[in-house]
N, C-alpha and C positions, 0 to 999 in steps of 0.2 A: 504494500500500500504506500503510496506517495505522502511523504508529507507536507502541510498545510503551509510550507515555505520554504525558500530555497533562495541562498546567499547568492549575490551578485557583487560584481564589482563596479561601481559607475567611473568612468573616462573621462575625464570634461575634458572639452576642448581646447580650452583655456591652459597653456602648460603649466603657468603659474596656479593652478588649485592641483593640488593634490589626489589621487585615485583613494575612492573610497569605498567602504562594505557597505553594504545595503540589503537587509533580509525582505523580500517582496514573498507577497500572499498568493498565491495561487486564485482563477478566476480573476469575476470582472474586476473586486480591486485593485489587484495585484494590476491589472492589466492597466488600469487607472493612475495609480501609482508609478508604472514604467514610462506610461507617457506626458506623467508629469515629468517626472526625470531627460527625458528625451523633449523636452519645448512640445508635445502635437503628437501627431498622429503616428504611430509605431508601424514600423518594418523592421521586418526580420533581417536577417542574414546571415547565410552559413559560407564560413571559408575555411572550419576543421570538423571533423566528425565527433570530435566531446565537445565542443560551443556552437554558442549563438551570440547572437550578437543583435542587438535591440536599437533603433538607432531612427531618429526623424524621418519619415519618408519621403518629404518637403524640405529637408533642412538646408542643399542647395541651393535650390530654388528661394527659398525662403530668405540666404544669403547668410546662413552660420558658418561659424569661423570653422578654416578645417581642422577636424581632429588630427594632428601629426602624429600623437602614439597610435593611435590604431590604426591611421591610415600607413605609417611605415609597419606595423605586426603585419600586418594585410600582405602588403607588396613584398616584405622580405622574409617574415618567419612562420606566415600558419601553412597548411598541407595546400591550399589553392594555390599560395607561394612556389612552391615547389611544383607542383604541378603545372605551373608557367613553365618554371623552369625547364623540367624534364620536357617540353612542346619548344624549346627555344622561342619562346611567345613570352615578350617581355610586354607587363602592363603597361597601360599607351598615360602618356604622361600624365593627363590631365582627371587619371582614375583618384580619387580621393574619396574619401568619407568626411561628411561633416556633421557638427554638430558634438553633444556630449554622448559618449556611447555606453549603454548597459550590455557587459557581458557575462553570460551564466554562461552552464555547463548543461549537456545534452545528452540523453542517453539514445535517444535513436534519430535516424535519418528520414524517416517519411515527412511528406513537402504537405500534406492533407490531414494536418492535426490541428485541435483546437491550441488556442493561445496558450503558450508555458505546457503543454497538455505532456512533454519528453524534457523541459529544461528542470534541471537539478543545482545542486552545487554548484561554482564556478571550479574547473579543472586547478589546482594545489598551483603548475607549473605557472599557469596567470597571474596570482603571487609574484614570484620571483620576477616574470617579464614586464609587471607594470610596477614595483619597486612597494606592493604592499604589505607591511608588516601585519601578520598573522596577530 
C-alpha cells in the first residue's frame, strides 16, 4: 500500500535559494500543493526511470527564469543524457527547463496514470547531485 506522502525535492530557479525537502500529499492536494510550488499549471516529465520531474507547463512561455541545475542534470547527467549520447544527438541548444522544479522518485514507467498515482520518494543519489543535506 502506498503511502499518504512522498518526499520531494523543490529546485528553484533562482540559484541563489537553496534546494529544498518538501513532503506532498498524495491526490488533489498534493496535486494542488505541487503547482503551487511550480507558479500554475503542472507537467510532468520523465528523463530517468526512478524520477519525475514536476515543472510549469507554461513557465517559458510565461517567461520564468531558466532553471540551470536541472536544466544542466537534464542535458549532462540523467539516462535521457546519455541516451543522446549513445545517438550522437546532442540536445539542440536552446532545450532548457524553466521555472522552479519539483523532483520525486518513481517507481514505474507507464505514461497513462493518474497524478503522483507511481511517484514515491525522491531517489537518495538526488541528494548528493543537488547538494541537499539529509
Amino acid at each position: 500500500m502506498l503511502s499518504t506522502t512522498f518526499t520531494v525535492i523543490v529546485v528553484p530557479a533562482d540559484p541563489a535559494r537553496p534546494c529544498r525537502i518538501v513532503s506532498v500529499r498524495r491526490g488533489d492536494r498534493g496535486f494542488r500543493q505541487v503547482s503551487e510550488l511550480v507558479g500554475g499549471a503542472v507537467e510532468e516529465a520523465v528523463y530517468d526511470r526512478d524520477a519525475l520531474l514536476y515543472l510549469n507547463d507554461s513557465g517559458r512561455m510565461l517567461g520564468f527564469p531558466v532553471n540551470e541545475r536541472i536544466t544542466q542534470y537534464v542535458r549532462n547527467d540523467s539516462e535521457a543524457a546519455e541516451q543522446h549520447r549513445q545517438r550522437h544527438s546532442p540536445w539542440p541548444d536552446d532545450y532548457v527547463l524553466c521555472g522552479d522544479v519539483v523532483l520525486a522518485g518513481s517507481f514505474a514507467q507507464a505514461s497513462d496514470r493518474a497524478w503522483a498515482g507511481d511517484a514515491c520518494d525522491v531517489p537518495e543519489r538526488f541528494y548528493r547531485a543537488f547538494g541537499v543535506p539529509r
